[in-house]
C-alpha positions as CSV (number, residue, x, y, z in Angstrom):
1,X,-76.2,186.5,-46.0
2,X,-75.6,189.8,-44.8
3,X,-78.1,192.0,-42.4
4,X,-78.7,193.9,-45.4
5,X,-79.8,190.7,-47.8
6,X,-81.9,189.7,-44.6
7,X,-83.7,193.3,-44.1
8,X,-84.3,193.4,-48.2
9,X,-85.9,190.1,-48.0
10,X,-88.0,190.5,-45.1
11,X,-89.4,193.6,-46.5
12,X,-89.7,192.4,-49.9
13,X,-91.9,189.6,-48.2
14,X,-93.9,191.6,-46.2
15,X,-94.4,194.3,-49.1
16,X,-95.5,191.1,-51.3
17,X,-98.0,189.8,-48.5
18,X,-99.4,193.2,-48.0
19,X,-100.2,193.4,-51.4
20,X,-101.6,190.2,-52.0
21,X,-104.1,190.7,-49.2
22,X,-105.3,194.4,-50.2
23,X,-108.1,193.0,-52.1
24,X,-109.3,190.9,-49.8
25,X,-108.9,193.4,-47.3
26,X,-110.5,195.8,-49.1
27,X,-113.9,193.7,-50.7
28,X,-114.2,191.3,-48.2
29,X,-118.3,191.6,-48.2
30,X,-117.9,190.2,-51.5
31,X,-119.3,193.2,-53.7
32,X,-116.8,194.2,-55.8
33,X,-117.2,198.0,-57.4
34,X,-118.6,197.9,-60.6
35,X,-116.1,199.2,-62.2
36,X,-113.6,196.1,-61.1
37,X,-116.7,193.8,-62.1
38,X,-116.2,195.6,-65.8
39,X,-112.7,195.0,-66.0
40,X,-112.4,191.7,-65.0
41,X,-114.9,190.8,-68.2
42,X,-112.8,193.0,-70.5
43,X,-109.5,192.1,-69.5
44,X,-109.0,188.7,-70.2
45,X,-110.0,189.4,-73.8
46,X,-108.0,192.2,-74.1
47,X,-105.1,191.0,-72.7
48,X,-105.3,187.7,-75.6
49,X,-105.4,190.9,-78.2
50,X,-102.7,192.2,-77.0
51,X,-100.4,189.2,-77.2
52,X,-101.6,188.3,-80.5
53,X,-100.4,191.6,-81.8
54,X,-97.2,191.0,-79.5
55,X,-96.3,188.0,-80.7
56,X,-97.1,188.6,-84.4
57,X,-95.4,191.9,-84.7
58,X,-92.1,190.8,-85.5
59,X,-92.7,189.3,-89.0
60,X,-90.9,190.1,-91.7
61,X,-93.1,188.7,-94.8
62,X,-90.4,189.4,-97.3
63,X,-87.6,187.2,-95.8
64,X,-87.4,183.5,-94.5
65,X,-89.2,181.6,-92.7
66,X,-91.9,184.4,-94.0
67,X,-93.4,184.7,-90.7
68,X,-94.6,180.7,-91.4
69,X,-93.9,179.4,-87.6
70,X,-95.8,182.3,-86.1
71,X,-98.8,182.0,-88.0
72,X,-98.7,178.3,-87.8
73,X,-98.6,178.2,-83.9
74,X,-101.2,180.9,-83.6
75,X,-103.3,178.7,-85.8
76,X,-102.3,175.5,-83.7
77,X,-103.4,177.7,-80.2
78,X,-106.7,178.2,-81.9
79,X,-107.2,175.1,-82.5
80,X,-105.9,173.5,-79.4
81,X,-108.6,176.6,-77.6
82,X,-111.4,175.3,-79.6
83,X,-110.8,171.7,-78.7
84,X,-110.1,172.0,-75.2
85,X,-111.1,175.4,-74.0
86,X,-108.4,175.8,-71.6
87,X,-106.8,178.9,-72.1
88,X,-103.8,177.9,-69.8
89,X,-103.1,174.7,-71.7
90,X,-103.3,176.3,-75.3
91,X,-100.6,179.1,-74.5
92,X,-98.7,176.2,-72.7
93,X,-98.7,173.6,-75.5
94,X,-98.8,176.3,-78.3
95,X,-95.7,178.1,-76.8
96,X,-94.4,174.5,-77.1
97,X,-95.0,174.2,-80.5
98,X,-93.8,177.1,-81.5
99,X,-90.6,176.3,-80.1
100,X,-90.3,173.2,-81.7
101,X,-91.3,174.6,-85.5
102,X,-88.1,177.1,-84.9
103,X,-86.0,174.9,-83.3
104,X,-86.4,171.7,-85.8
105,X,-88.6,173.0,-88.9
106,X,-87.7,176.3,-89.2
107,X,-84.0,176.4,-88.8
């Protein structure tokens, strides 16, 4: 690698670090503002909203596969929530199964 590559890397690094410890820098007595208590309820929820409408906004009702696999899987992530309540695992194994229904059902 050149000097160049090296100095970009180094600062990316330190640029990353730096940011990563901000927080706890900044809140390390352990009260958080209120308005960072707020968002951190809101956002979780808001951020599922946003990928449902994300992921279903590309559905064309009028033409094939009708939208099926889409609906199907955000059924199936539902489903997978309810059972497990593991939010990480239904998005994993629903992205999964998404991929399989276009990949082999809905080709």
């Amino acid at each position: 690698m050149t000097t160049y590559q090296w100095i970009t890397v180094i600062v990316i690094s330190l640029v990353t670090y730096g940011l990563r410890a901000l927080p706890f820098a900044l809140f390390s007595k352990g009260k958080l503002p209120p308005i960072l208590s707020y968002l951190g309820d809101v956002l979780p929820a808001a951020v599922m909203g946003l990928l449902v409408v994300y992921v279903l906004k590309g559905i064309t009702p009028m033409t094939f596969p009708y939208g099926l696999p889409e609906i199907i899987a955000s059924i199936f992530v539902v489903a997978m929530h309810v059972w497990k309540k593991n939010m990480l695992l239904s998005v994993g194994v629903g992205t999964a199964f998404y991929m399989a229904l276009v990949q082999f059902i809905f080709v």
